[in-house]
mmCIF file of the N, C-alpha and C atoms, coordinates in Angstrom:
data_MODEL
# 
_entry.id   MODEL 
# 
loop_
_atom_site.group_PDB 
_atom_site.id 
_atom_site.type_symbol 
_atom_site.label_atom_id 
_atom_site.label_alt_id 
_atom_site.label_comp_id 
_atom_site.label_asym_id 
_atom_site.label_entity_id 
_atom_site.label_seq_id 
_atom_site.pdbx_PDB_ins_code 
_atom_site.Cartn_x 
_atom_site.Cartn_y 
_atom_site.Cartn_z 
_atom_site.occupancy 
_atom_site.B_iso_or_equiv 
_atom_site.pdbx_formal_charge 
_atom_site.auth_seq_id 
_atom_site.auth_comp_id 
_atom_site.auth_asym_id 
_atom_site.auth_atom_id 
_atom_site.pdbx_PDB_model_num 
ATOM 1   N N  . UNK A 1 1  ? 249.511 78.817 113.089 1.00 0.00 ? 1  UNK A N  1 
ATOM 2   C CA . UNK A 1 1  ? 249.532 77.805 114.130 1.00 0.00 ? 1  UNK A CA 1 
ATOM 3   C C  . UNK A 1 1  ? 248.208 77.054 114.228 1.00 0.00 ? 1  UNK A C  1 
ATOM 4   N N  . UNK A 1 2  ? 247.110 77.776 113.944 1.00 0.00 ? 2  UNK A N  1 
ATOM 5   C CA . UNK A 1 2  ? 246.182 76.814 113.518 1.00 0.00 ? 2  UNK A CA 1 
ATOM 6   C C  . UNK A 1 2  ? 245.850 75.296 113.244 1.00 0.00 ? 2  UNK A C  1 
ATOM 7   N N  . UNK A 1 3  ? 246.558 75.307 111.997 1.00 0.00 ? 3  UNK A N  1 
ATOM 8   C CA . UNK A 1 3  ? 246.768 73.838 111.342 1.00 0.00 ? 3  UNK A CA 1 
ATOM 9   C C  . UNK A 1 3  ? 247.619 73.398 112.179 1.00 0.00 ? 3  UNK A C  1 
ATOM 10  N N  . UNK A 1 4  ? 248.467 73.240 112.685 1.00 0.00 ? 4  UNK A N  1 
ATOM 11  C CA . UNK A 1 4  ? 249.015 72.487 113.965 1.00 0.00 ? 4  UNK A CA 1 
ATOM 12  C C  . UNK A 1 4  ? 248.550 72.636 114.639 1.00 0.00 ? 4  UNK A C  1 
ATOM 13  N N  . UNK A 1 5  ? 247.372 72.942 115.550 1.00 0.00 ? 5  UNK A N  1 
ATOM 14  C CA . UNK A 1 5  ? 246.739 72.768 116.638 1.00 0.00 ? 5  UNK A CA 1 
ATOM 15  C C  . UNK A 1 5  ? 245.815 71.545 116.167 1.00 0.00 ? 5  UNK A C  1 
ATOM 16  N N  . UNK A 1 6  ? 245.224 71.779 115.300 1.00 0.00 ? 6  UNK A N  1 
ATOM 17  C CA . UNK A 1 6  ? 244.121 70.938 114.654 1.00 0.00 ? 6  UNK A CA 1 
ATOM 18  C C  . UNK A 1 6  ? 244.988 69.716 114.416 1.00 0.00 ? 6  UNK A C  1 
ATOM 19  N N  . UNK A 1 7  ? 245.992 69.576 113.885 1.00 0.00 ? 7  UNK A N  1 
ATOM 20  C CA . UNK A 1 7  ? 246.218 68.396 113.495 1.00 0.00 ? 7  UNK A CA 1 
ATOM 21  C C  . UNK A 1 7  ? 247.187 67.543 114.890 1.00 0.00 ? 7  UNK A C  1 
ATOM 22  N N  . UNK A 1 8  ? 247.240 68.201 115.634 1.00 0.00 ? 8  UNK A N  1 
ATOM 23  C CA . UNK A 1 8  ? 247.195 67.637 117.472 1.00 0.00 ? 8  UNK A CA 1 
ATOM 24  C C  . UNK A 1 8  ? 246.317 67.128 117.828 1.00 0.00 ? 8  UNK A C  1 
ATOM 25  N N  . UNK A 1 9  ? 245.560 68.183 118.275 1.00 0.00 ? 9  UNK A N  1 
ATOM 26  C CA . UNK A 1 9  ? 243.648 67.786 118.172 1.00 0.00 ? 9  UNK A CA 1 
ATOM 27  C C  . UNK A 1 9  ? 243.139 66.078 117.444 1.00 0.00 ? 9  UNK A C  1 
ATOM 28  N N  . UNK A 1 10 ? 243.453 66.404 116.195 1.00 0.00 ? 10 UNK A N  1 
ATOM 29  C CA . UNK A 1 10 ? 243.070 65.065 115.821 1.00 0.00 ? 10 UNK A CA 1 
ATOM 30  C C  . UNK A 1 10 ? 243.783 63.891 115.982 1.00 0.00 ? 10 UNK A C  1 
ATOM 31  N N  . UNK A 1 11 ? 245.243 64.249 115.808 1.00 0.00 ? 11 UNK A N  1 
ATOM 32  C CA . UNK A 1 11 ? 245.699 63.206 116.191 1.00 0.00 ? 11 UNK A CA 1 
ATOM 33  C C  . UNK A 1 11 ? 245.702 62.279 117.785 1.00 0.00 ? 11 UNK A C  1 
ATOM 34  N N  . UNK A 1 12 ? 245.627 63.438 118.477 1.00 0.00 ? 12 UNK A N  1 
ATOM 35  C CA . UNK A 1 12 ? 244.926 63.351 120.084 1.00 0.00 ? 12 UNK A CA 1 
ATOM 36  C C  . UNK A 1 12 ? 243.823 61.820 119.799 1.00 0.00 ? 12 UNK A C  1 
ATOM 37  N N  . UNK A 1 13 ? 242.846 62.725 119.112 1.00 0.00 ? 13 UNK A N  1 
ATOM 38  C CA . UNK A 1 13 ? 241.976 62.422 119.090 1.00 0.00 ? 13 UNK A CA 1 
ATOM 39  C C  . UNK A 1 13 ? 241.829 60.367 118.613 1.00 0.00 ? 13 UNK A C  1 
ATOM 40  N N  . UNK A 1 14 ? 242.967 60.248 117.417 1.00 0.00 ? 14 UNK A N  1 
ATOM 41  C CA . UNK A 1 14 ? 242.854 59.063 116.925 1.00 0.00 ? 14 UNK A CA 1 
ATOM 42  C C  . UNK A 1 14 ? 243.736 58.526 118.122 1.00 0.00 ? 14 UNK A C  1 
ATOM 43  N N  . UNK A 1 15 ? 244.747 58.831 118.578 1.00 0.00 ? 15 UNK A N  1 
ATOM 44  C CA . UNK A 1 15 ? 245.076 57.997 119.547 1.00 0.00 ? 15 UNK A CA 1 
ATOM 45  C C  . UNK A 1 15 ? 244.447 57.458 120.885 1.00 0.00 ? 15 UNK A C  1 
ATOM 46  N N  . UNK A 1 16 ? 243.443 58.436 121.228 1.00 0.00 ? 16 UNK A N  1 
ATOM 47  C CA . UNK A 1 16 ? 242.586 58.117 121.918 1.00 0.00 ? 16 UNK A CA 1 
ATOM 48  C C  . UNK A 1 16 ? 241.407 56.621 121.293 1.00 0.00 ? 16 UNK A C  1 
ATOM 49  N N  . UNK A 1 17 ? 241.275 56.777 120.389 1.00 0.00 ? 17 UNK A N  1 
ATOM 50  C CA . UNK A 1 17 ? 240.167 56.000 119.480 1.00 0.00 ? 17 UNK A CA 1 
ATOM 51  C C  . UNK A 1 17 ? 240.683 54.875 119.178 1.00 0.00 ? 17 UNK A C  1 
ATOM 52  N N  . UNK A 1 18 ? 241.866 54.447 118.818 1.00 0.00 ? 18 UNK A N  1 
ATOM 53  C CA . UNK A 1 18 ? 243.138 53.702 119.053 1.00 0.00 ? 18 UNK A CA 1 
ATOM 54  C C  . UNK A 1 18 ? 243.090 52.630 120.558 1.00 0.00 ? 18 UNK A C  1 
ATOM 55  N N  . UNK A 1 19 ? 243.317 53.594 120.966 1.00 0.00 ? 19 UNK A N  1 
ATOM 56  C CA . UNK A 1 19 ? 243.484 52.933 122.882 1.00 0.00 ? 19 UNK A CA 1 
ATOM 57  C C  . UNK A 1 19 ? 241.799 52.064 122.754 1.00 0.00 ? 19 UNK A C  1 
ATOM 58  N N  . UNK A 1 20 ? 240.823 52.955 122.517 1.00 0.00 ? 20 UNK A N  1 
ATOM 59  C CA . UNK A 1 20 ? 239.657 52.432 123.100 1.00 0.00 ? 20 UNK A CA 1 
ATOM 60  C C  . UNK A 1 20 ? 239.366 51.048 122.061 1.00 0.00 ? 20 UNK A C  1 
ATOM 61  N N  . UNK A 1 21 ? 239.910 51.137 120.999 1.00 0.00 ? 21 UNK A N  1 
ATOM 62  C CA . UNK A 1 21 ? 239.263 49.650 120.249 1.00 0.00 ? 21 UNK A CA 1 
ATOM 63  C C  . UNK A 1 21 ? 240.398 48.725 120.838 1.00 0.00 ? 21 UNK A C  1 
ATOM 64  N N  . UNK A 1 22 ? 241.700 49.276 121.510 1.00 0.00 ? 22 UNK A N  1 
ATOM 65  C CA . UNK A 1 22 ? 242.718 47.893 121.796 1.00 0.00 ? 22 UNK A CA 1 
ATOM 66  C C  . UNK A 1 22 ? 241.923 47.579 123.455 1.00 0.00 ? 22 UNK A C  1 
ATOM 67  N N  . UNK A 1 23 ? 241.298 48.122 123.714 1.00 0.00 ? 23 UNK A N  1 
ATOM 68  C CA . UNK A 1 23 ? 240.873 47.915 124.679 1.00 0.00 ? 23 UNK A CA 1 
ATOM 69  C C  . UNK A 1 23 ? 239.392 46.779 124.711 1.00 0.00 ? 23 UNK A C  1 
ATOM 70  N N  . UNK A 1 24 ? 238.510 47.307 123.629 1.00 0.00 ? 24 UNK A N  1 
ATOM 71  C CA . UNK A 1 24 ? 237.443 46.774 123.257 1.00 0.00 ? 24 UNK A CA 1 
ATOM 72  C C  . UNK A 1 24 ? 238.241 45.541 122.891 1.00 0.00 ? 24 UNK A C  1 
ATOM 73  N N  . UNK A 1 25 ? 239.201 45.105 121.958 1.00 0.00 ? 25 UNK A N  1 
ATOM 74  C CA . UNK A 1 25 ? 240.123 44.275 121.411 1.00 0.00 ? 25 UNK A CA 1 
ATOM 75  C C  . UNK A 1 25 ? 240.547 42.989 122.443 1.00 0.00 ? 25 UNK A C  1 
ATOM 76  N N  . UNK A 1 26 ? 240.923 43.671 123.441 1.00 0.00 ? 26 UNK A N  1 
ATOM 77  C CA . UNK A 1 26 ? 241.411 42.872 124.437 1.00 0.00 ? 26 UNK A CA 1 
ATOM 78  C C  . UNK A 1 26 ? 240.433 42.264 125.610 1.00 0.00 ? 26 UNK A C  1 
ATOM 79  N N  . UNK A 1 27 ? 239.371 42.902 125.591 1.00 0.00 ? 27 UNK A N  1 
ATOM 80  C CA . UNK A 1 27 ? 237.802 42.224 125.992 1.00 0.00 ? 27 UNK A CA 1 
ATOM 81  C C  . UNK A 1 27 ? 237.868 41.507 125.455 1.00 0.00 ? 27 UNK A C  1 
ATOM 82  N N  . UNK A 1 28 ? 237.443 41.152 124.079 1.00 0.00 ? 28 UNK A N  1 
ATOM 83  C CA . UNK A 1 28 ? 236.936 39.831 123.518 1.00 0.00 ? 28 UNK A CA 1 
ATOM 84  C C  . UNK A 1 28 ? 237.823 39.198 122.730 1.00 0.00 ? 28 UNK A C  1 
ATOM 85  N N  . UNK A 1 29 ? 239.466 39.213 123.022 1.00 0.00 ? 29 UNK A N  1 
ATOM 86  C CA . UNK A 1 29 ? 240.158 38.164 123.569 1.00 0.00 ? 29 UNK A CA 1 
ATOM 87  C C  . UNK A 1 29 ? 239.801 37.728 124.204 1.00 0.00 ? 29 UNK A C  1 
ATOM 88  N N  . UNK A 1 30 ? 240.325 38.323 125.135 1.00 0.00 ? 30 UNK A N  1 
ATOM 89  C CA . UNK A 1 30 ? 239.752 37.401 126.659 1.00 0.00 ? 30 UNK A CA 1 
ATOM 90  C C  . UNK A 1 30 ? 238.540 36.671 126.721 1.00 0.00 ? 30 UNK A C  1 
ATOM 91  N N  . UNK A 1 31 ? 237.604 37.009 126.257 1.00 0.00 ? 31 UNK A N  1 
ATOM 92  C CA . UNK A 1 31 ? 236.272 36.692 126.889 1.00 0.00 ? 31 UNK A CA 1 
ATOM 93  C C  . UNK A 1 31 ? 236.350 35.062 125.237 1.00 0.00 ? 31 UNK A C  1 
ATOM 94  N N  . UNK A 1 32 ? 237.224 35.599 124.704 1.00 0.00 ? 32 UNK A N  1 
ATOM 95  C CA . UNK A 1 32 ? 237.469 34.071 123.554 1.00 0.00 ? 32 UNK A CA 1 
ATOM 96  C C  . UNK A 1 32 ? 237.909 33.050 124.373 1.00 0.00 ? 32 UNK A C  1 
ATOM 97  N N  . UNK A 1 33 ? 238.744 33.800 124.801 1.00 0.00 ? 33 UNK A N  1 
ATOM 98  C CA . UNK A 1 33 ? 239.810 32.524 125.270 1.00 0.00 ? 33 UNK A CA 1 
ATOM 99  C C  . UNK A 1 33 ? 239.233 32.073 126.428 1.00 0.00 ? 33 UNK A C  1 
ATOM 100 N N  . UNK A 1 34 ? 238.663 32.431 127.612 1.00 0.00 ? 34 UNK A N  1 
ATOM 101 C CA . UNK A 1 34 ? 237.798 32.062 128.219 1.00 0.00 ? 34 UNK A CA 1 
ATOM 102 C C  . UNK A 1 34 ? 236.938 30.941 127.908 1.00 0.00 ? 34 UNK A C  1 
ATOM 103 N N  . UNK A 1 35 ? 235.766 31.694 127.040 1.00 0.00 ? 35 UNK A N  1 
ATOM 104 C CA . UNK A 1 35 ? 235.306 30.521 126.294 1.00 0.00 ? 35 UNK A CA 1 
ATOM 105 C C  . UNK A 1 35 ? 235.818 29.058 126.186 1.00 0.00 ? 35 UNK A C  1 
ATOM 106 N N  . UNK A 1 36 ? 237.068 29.394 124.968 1.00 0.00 ? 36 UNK A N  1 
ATOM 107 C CA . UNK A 1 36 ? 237.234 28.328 124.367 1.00 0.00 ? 36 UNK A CA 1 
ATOM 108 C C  . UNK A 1 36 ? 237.883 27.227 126.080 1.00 0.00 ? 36 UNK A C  1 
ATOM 109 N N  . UNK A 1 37 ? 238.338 27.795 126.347 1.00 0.00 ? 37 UNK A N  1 
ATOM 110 C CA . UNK A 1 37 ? 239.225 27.072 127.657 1.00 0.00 ? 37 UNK A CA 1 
ATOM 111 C C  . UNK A 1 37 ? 237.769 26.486 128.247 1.00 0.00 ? 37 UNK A C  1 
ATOM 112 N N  . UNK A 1 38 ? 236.611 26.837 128.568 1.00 0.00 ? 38 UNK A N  1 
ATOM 113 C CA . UNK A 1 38 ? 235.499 25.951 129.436 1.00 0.00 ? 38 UNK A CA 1 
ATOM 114 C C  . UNK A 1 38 ? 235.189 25.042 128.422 1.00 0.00 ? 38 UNK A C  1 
ATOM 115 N N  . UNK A 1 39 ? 235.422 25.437 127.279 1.00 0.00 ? 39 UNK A N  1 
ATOM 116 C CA . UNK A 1 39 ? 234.425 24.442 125.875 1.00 0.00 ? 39 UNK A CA 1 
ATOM 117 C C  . UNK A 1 39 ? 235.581 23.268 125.648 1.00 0.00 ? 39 UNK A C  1 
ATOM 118 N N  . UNK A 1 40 ? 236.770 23.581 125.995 1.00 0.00 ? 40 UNK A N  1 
ATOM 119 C CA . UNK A 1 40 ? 238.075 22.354 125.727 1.00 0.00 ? 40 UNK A CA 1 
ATOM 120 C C  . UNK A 1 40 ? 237.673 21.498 127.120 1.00 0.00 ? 40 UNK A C  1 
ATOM 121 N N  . UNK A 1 41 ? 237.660 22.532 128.245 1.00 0.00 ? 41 UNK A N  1 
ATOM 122 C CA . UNK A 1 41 ? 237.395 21.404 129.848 1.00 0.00 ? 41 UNK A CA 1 
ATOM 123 C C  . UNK A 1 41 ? 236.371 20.602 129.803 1.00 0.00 ? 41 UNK A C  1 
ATOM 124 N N  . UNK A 1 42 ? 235.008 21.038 128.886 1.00 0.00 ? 42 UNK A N  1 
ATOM 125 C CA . UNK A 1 42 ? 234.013 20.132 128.906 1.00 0.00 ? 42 UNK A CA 1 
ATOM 126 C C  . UNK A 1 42 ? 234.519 18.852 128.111 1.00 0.00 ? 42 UNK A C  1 
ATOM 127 N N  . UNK A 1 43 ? 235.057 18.948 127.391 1.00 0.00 ? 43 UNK A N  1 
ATOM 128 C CA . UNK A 1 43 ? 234.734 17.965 125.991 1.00 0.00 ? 43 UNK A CA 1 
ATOM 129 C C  . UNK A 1 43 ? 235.872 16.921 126.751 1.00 0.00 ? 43 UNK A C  1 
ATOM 130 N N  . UNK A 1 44 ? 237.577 17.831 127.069 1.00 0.00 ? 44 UNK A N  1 
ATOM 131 C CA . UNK A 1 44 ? 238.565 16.498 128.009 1.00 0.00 ? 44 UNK A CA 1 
ATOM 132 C C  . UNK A 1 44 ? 237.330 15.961 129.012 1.00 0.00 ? 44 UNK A C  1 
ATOM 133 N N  . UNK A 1 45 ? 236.454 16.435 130.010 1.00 0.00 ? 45 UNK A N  1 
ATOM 134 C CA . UNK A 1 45 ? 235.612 15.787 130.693 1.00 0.00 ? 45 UNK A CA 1 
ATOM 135 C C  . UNK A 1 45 ? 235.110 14.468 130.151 1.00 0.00 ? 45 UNK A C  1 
ATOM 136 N N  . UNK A 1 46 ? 234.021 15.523 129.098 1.00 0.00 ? 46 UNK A N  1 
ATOM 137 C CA . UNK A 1 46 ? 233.659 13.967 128.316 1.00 0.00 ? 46 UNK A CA 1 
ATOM 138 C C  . UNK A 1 46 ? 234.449 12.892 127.688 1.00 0.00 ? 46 UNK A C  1 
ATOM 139 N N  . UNK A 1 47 ? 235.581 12.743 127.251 1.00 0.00 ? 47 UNK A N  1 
ATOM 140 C CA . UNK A 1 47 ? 236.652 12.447 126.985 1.00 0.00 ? 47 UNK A CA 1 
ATOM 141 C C  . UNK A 1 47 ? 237.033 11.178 127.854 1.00 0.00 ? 47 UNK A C  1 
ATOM 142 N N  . UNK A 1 48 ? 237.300 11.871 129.163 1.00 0.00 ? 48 UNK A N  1 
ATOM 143 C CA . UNK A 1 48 ? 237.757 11.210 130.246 1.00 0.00 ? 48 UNK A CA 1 
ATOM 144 C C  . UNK A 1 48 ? 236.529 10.237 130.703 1.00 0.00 ? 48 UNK A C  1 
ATOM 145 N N  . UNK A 1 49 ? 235.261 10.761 130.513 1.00 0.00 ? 49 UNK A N  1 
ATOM 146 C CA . UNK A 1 49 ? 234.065 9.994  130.929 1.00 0.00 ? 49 UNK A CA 1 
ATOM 147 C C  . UNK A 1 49 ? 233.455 8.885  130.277 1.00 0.00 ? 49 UNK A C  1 
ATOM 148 N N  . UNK A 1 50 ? 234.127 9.153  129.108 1.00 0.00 ? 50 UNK A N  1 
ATOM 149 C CA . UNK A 1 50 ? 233.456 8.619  128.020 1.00 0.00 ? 50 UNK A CA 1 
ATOM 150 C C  . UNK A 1 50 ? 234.946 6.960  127.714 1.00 0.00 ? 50 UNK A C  1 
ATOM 151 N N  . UNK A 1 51 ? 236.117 7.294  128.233 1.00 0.00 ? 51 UNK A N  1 
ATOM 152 C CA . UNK A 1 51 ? 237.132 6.436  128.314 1.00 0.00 ? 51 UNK A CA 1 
ATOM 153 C C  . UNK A 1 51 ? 236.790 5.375  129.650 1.00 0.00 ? 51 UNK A C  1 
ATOM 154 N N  . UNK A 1 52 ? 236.805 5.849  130.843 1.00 0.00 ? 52 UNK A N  1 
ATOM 155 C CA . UNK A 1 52 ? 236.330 5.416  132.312 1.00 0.00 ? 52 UNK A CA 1 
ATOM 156 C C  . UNK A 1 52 ? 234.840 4.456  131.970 1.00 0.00 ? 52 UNK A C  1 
ATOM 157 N N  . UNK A 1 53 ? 234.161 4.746  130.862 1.00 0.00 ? 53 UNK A N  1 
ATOM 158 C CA . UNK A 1 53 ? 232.760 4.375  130.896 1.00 0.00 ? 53 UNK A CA 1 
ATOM 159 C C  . UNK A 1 53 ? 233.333 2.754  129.615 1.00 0.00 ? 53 UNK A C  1 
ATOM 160 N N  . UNK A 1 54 ? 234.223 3.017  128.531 1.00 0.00 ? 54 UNK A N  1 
ATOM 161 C CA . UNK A 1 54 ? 234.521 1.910  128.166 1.00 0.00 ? 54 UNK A CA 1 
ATOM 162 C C  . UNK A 1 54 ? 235.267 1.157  128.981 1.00 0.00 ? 54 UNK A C  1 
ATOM 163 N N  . UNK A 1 55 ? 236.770 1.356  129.541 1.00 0.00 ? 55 UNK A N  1 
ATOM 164 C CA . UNK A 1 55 ? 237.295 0.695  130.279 1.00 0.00 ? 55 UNK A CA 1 
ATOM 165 C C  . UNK A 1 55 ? 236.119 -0.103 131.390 1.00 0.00 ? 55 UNK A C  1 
ATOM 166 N N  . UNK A 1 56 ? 235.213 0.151  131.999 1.00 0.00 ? 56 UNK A N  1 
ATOM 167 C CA . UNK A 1 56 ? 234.360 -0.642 132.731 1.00 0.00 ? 56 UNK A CA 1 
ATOM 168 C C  . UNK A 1 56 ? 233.468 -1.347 131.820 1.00 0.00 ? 56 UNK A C  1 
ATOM 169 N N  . UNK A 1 57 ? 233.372 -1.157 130.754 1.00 0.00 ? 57 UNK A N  1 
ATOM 170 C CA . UNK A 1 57 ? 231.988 -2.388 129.321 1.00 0.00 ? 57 UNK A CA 1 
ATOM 171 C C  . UNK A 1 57 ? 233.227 -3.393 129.138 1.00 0.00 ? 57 UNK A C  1 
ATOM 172 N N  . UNK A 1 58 ? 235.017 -3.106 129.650 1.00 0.00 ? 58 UNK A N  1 
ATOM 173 C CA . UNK A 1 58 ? 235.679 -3.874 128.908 1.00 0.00 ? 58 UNK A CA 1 
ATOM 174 C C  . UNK A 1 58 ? 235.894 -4.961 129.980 1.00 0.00 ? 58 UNK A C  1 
ATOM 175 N N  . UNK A 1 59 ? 235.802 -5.046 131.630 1.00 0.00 ? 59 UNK A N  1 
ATOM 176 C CA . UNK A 1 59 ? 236.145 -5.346 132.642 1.00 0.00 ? 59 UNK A CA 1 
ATOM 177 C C  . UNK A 1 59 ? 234.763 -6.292 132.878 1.00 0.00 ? 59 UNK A C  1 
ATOM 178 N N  . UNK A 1 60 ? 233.813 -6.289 132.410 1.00 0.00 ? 60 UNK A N  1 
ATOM 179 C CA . UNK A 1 60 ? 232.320 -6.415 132.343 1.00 0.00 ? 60 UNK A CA 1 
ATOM 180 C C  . UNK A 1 60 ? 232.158 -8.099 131.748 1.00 0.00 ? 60 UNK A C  1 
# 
């Protein structure tokens, strides 16, 4: 019974190790997508600022 304890044990063990990188995994998703979502809002900003700023050189 040995070798089946041990190979519980480890497998325990990888499923545990498992969980913790989908976890680490799903941090920096998130913290991507985050990102990218403020870095897309800036640029539509500029976008929008940068359209508003010709439409008035065209009215001019």
């Amino acid at each position: 019974m040995g070798f089946l304890d041990d190979a519980k044990k480890k497998l325990g063990e990888a499923v545990e190790n498992a969980k913790d990188f989908a976890g680490d995994a799903t941090e920096n998703v998130k913290n991507f997508a985050a990102d990218a979502q403020e870095k897309i809002g800036e640029k539509v900003d500029e976008f929008k600022n940068g359209d508003s700023n010709e439409e008035t050189e065209d009215e001019v």
